[in-house]
C-alpha positions as CSV (number, residue, x, y, z in Angstrom):
1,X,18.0,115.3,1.2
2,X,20.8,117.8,2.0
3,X,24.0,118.0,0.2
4,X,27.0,119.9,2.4
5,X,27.9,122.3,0.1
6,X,32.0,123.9,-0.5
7,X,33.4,124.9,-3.9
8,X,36.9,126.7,-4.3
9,X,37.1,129.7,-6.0
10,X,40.1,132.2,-7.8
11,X,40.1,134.9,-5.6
12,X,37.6,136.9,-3.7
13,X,34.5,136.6,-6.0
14,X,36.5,134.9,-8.6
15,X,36.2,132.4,-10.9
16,X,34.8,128.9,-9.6
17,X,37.5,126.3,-9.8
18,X,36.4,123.4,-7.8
19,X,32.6,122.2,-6.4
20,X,31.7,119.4,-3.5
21,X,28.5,117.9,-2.3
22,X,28.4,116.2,0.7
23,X,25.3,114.4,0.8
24,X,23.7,114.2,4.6
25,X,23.8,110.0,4.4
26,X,27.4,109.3,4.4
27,X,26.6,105.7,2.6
28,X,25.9,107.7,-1.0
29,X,28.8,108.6,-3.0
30,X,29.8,112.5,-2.7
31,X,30.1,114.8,-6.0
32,X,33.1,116.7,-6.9
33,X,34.6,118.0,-9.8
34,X,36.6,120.9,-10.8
35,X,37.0,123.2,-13.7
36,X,40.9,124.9,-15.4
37,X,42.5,127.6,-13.4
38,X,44.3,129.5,-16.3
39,X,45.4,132.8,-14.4
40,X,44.9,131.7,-10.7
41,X,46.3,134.6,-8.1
42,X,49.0,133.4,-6.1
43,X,47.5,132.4,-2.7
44,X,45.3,129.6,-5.3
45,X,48.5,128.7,-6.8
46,X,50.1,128.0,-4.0
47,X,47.0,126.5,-1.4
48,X,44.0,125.3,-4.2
49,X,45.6,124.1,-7.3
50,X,47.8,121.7,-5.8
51,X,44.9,120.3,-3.2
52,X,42.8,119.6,-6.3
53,X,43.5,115.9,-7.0
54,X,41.1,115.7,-9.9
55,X,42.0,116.8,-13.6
56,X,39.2,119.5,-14.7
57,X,36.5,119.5,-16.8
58,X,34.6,121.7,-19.0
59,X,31.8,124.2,-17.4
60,X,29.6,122.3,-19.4
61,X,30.6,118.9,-18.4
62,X,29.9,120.0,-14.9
63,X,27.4,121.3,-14.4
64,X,26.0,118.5,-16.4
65,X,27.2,116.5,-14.0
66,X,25.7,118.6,-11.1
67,X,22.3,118.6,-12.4
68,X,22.6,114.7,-13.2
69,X,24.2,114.0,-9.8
70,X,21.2,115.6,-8.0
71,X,18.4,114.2,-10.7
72,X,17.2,111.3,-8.9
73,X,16.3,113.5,-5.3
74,X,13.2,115.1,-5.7
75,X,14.1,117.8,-3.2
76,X,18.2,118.5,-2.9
77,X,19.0,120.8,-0.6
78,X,22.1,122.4,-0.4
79,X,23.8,123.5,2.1
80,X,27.2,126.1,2.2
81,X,28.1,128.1,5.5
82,X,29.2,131.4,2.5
83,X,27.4,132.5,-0.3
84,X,29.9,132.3,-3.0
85,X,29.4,128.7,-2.7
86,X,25.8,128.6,-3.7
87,X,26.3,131.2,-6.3
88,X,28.8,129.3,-8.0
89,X,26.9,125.9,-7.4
90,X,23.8,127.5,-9.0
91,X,25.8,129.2,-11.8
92,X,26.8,125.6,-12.6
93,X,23.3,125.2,-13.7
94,X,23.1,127.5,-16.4
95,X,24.0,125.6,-19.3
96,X,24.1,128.7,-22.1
97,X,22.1,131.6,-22.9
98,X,18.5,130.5,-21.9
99,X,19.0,127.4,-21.4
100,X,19.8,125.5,-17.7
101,X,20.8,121.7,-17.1
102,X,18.2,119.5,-16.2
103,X,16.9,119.5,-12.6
104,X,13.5,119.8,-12.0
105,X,13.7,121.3,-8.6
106,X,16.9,122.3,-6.3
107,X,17.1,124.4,-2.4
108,X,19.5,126.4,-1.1
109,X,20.6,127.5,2.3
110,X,22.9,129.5,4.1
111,X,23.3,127.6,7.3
112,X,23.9,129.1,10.5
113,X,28.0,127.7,11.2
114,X,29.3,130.4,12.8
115,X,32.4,128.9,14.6
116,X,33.3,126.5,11.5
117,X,36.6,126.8,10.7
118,X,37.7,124.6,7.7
119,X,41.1,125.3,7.7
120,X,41.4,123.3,11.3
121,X,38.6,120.9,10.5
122,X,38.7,119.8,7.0
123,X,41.1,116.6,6.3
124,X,42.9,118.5,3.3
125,X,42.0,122.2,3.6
126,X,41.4,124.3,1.1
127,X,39.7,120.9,-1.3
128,X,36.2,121.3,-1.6
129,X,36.1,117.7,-1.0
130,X,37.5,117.6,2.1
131,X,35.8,121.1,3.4
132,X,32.3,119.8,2.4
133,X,33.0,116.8,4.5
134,X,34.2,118.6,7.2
135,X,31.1,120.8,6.8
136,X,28.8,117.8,7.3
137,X,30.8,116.4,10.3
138,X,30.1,120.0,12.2
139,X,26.6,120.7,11.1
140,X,25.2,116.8,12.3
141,X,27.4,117.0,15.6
142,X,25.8,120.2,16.1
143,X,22.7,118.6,15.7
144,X,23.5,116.0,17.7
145,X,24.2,112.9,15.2
């Protein structure tokens, strides 16, 4: 199945602070979870941090989480519209030196969403959460469902 894709991040190619998954059928429950901001530049201070509404968790803990999340599809796909979102979603699956978090299989693409502006379509912009649903919504309608 696909998973709509969006994480928030401090800073160009900074440090991941929150991830969503969308998944394609809108009756299973989302995934999204977020990690501590210590230093966050002032444009996250000021538009991420208070969008969060969720209290962090270890990097551990989430990408756990992730891996568990995704363990009963045999073939997840995800799907982000900018690569910083699948680098950070697959960093999550690292869970120390040599070792990753359970999943025995997990897809990636870059979708084609040129046009997708999250900022105007996403319920609360700048929350993973809400971007990732707002992701879904324009992929499907440009599919046609």
């Amino acid at each position: 199945m696909r998973y709509f894709l969006d994480t928030e991040f401090n800073g160009f190619c900074g440090a991941l602070i929150s991830l969503a998954l969308m998944p394609e059928d809108s009756s299973l429950p989302p995934f999204y979870a977020a990690l501590d901001c210590p230093n966050p530049t002032e444009w996250v201070a000021e538009h991420i941090l208070p969008a969060l509404g969720i209290a962090p968790v270890d990097r551990f803990t989430l990408g756990r989480n992730l891996a568990a999340y995704l363990g009963n599809d045999p073939d997840p796909l995800l799907v982000a519209d900018w690569p910083e979102d699948i680098a950070h979603a697959a960093m999550m699956l690292i869970a120390g030196p040599g070792h990753r978090h359970a999943i025995d299989r997990i897809r990636f693409e870059l979708c084609d969403a040129f046009g997708f502006d999250s900022t105007a379509l996403s319920e609360t912009p700048h929350n993973a959460l809400s971007d990732a649903a707002a992701l879904r919504t324009y992929i499907l309608k440009r599919e046609g469902r």
